[in-house]
N, C-alpha and C positions, 0 to 999 in steps of 0.2 A: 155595920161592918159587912154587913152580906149585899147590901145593895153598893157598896160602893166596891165587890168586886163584878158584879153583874156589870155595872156599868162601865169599869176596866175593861171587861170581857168582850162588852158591848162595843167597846170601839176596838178593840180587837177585829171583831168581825164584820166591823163596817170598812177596815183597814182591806182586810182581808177581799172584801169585795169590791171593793174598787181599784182594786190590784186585778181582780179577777177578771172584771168589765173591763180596762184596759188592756187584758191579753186575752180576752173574748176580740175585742176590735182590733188588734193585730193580728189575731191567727186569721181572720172573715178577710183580713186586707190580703194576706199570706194564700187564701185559699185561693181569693179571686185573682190572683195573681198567678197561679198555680196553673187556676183553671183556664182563663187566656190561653198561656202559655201552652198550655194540651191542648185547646183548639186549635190553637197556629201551627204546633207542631203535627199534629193529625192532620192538616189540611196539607202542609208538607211532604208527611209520610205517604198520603193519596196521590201526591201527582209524579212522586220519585216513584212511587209502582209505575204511574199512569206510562213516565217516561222509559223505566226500566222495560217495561212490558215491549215498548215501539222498540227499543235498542236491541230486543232482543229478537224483534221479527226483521228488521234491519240486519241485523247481524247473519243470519242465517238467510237474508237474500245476498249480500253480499260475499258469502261463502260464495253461496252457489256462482253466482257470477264470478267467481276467483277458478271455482274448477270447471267452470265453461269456457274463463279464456284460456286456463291453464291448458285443456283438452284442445283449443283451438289449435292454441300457438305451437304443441308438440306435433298438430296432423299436420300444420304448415312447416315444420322443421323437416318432419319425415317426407313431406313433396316437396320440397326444399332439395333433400337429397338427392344425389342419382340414384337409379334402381340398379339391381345388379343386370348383366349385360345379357340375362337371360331371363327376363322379366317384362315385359313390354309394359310402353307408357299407359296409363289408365286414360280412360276414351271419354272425354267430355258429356257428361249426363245431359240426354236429352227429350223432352218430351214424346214418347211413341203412340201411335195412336194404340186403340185397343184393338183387340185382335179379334178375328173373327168378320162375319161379314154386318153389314149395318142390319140395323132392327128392319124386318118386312122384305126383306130379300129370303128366298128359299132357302132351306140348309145345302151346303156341301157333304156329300155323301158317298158312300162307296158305292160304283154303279153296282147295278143289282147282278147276279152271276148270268151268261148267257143261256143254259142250260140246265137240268138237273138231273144229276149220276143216280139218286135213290129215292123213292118215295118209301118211306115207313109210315105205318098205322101208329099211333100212341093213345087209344082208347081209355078211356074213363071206364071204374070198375062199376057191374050192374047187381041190379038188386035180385030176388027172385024173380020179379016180373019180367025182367029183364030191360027195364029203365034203367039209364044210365043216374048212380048215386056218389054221395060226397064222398074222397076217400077218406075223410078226418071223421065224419059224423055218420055217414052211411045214410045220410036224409036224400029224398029222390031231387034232383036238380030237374027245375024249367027253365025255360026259354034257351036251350039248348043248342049251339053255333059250333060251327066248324071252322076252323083258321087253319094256315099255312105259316110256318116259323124255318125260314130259309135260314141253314147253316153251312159255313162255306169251313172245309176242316181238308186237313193233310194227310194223303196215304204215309202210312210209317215205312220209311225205306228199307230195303234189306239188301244183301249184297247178292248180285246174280251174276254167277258163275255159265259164261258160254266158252263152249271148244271146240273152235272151224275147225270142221274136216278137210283141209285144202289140197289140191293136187298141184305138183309143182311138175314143169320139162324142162331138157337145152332147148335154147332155139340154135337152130344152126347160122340164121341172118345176123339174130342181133347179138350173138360169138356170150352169151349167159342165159343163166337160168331162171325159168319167170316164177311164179306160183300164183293158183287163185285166191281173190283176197276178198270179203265183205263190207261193201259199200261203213257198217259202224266197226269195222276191225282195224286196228291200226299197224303200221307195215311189223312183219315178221318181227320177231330178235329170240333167238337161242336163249332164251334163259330155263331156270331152274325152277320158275314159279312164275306165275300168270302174269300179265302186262295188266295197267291200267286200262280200262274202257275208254270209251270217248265220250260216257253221263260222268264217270269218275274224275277224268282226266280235265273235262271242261270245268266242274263243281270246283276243283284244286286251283284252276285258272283264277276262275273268281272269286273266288275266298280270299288268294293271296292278293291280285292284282286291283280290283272292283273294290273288295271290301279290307284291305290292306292289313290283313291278319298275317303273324307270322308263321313260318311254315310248319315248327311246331302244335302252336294251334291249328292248320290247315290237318295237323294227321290227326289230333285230338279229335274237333268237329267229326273227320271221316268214321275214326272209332268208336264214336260215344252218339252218331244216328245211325246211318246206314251197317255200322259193325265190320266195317273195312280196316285191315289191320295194316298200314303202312308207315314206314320211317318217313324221319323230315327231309335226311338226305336225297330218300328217294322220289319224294316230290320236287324236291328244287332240282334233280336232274329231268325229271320227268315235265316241267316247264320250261326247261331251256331247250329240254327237244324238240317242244311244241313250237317253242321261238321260231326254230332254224323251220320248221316246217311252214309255217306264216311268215317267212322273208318275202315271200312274191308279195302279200297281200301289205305289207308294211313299204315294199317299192312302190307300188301302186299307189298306193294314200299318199307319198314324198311324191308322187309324180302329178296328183291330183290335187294337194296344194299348191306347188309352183305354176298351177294352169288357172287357181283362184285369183280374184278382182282384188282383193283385202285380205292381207292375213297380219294378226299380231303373234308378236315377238317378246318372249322375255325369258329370262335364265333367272336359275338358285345353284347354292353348291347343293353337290353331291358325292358323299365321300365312297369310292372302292376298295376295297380291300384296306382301308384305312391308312388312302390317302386321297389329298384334295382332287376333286373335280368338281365340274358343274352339270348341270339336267339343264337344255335346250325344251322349250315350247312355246310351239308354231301350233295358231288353230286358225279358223275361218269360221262361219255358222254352221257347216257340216264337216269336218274333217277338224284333228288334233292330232299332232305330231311330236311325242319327245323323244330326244337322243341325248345320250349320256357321254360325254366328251371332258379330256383332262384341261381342255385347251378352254379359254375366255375369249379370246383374239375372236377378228373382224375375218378370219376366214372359215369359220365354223358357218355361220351364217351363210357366207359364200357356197359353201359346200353345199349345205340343205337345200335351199332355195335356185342356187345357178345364178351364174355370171348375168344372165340374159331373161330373167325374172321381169316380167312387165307388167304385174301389177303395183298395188299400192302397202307398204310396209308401215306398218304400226306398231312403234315403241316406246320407250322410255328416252333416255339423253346420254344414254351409255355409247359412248365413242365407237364400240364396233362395230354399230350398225350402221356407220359411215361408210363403212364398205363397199355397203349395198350401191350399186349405181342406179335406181330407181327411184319412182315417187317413193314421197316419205309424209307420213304424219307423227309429231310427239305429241302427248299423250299431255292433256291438259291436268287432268288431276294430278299428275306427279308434279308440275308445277302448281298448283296450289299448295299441294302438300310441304312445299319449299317453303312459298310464302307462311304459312303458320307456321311453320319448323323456326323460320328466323323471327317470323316477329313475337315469335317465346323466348329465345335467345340475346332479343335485343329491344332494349323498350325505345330507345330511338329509331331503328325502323316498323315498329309497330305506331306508332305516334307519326310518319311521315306518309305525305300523300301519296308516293307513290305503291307503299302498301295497299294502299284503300283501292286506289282507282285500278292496281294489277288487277288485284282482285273481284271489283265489280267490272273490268274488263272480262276476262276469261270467261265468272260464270252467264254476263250476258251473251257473250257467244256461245256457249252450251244452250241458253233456255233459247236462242236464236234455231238453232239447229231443228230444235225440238217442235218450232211454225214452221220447219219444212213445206208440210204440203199444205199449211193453212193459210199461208202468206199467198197472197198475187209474186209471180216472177219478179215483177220488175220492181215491189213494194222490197220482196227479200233481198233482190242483189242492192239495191239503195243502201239497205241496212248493213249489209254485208261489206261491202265496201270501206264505209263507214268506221267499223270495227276494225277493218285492218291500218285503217288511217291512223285511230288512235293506238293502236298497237305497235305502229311506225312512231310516232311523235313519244311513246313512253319510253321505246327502248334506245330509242336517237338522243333523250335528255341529256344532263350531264348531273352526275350526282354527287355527293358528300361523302355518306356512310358507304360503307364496304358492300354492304350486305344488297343493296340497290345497284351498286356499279357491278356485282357480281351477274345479279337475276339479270338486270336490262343487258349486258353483254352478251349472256344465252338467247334472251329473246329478238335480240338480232341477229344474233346467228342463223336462228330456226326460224324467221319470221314467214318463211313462205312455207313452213313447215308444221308450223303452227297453227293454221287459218285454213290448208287443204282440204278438211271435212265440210268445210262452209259449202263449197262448191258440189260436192257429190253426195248424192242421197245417199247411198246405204254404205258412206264412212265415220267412222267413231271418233268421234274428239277426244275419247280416252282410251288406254290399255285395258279398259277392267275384262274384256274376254282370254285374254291371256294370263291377268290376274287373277281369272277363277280354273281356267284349265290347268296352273302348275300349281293353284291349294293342295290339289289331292296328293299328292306331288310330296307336298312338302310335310302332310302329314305321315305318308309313310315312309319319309326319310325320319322324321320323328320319332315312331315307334320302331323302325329298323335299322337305323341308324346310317344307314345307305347300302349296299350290296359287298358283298364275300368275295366277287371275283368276277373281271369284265364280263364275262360269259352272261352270268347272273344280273349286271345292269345291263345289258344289251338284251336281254330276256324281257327284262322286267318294261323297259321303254318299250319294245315293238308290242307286248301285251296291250300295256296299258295305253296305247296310243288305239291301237283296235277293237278294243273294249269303249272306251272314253267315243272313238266315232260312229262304233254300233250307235251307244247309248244320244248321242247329236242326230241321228239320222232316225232317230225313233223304234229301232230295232229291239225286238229280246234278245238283251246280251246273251245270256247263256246259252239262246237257241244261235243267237252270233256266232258264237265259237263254235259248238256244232258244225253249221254248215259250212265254216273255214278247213276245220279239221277233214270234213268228207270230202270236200274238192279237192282241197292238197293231196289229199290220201288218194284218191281217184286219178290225179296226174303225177302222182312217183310212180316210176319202174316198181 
């Protein structure tokens, strides 16, 4: 009985194990299937980072390039725009050279002072022995040298109070009464309180006119150095007196232009008393002239210059200097200036030939000018000739675009007006002398907005036109006015 449950039992468990060996060799197939499966998909998982990782340096180059066009395209919207009308166009970035003079060339320096007003000792402290020692350590210094340390500094001004004793008589001839007067005293006036000097009076000149400070500031400056207490009113009266006192020397200069070989010409507004006018300026290489007039017309010119004017006039294309019955030169830069004005405004005259060739026209006539005296005579008028030919045949064409029918109709107009520098040495192919004489001009219409009262622009013109030709003719202005003030002052009653 007992072996024949053993052996029941026994295939039980033989049952049992080959049941077991069967899901032994499916779970090994299970596993190895499993385990594949984790390879492939881990080999998978590696290259989805590998790619994930590129996507995501992609990604953030491509930002950036979305906010570098993004950045572009809104600087190009806003140059796109116009600027407000007081805002000038931004200027073409261009390479400058560096500044300064080239490497092994000497320094530019301030010449050294003519003279010297003070010599001072500045000794080193000594010891008992009376060697000179350190002042930090007190140890004896050798090799002991002596130098010179030139310093160039300003006496502090103060204000100095003079009071002519002067004697005055009738004359019985000249039917009035004279009085004596000192070469730096300026003529008599009854007042209540002292007159300006002629060091005070000329400083006020140039503060306001030269360095075109307002006349506020002008009493400031005088208060806060020298400790001169004056109003602004009564400097700007006190500069129109000066005016009227320097009319001879402002005739003069009008008389000494119109007897100049060359002079340019050009105008800006200038408001008075807050209304329109314009500022006139006439210069040459020694003399500048401006006058303040309500009028633009072709007879203001007329006026300044004379009917009978036989030099050569230099302007821009402004109609009124049609007036002039004289030689004429216009002014080539202002016609370049043209040519790029349109061919930004127009991409078919920027794209047609006769943009290109105006333009290497013109500037080869400037860089021609400029072999003046390096060309043989007969090599430059070849050349020269030459130039007006195609200058003739460009403005003779016949064109399409507006903007070309416009230029070539001026340039025939002026064509003998345009090439007259060719022929004489010392005349300009451009305005820019007249364009640097009315800057100053036009910055203290800037900051002043223009003048308070004709009195005050007709002050302020003959100043600044006498000042501006001191400064052309190499003068000290300051010591300029000076010597105007004492002459005048010398020939009034």
């Amino acid at each position: 009985m007992e072996w024949r449950q053993l052996l029941k039992r026994y295939d039980q468990y033989v049952q049992e194990a080959q049941f077991l060996r069967g899901e032994n060799r499916f779970l090994r197939g299970e596993r190895d299937h499993y385990r594949s499966q984790w390879f492939f998909t881990q080999q998978h998982l590696n290259e989805a980072r590998e790619s994930n990782a590129r996507l995501r340096e992609e990604n953030l180059r491509l930002k950036r390039q979305v906010k570098e066009l993004t950045e572009q395209n809104r600087m190009q919207e806003e140059d796109a725009k116009p600027p407000p009308q007081w805002v000038k166009a931004s200027v073409r970035r261009v390479r400058r050279k560096r500044p300064g003079r080239k490497a092994g060339h000497p320094a530019a320096l301030r010449p050294a002072p003519a003279h010297i007003d003070l010599r001072q000792d500045v000794p080193l402290p000594r010891d008992p022995a009376g060697r000179c020692s350190c002042p930090h350590c007190n140890a004896r210094l050798l090799k002991v040298k002596r130098h010179k340390r030139v310093v160039e500094d300003i006496v502090p001004a103060k204000v100095l109070v003079t009071c002519y004793l002067t004697v005055s008589g009738f004359c019985p001839l000249c039917r009035r009464r004279v009085e004596s007067r000192s070469p730096d005293q300026p003529p008599a006036a009854n007042l209540p309180h002292g007159q300006l000097g002629i060091n005070a009076l000329s400083t006020a000149i140039l503060l306001r006119v030269a360095h075109r400070l307002p006349f506020r500031q002008v009493a400031r400056v005088l208060a806060d150095l020298p400790g001169l207490s004056v109003s602004a009113a009564a400097i700007a009266r006190q500069v129109q007196r000066a005016a009227r006192w320097l009319a001879g020397d402002y005739e003069r200069l009008l008389i000494e232009l119109r007897a100049s070989p060359h002079v340019h010409a050009d105008e800006t507004g200038w408001r008075t008393d807050g209304k329109n006018g314009y500022l006139w300026a006439l210069t040459d290489p020694k003399h500048t002239l401006y006058h303040v007039d309500k009028s633009r017309s072709g007879k203001v010119i007329q006026k300044l210059l004379g009917r009978a004017f036989g030099g050569t006039l230099v302007s821009d294309y402004y109609s009124a200097y049609a007036k002039m019955d004289c030689r004429k030169q216009k002014c080539l830069a202002h016609l370049l200036r043209d040519l790029a004005e349109s061919a930004q405004e127009s991409k078919e005259f920027a794209s047609g030939t006769f943009y290109r060739d105006t333009r290497r026209l013109l500037k080869g006539m400037l860089l021609l000018k400029a072999r003046y005296d390096k060309l043989k005579q007969v090599d430059y008028a070849t050349r020269a000739r030459r130039l007006e030919n195609r200058l003739g045949q460009l403005a003779r064409a016949d064109y399409q675009e507006s903007n070309e029918r416009r230029l070539a109709k001026r340039m025939l107009k002026y064509k003998s007006e345009l090439t007259a520098f060719l022929w004489d040495r010392d005349l300009e192919g451009t305005n820019n002398a007249a364009e640097r004489a009315i800057r100053p001009a036009v910055v203290a219409r800037k900051i002043s907005g223009g003048s308070r009262s004709k009195n005050g622009a007709d002050a302020w013109a003959k100043l600044a036109s006498l000042l501006r030709t001191a400064s052309q003719q190499g003068k000290h202005v300051l010591q300029a006015i000076k010597d105007m003030l004492r002459t005048q002052w010398a020939a009034a009653p």
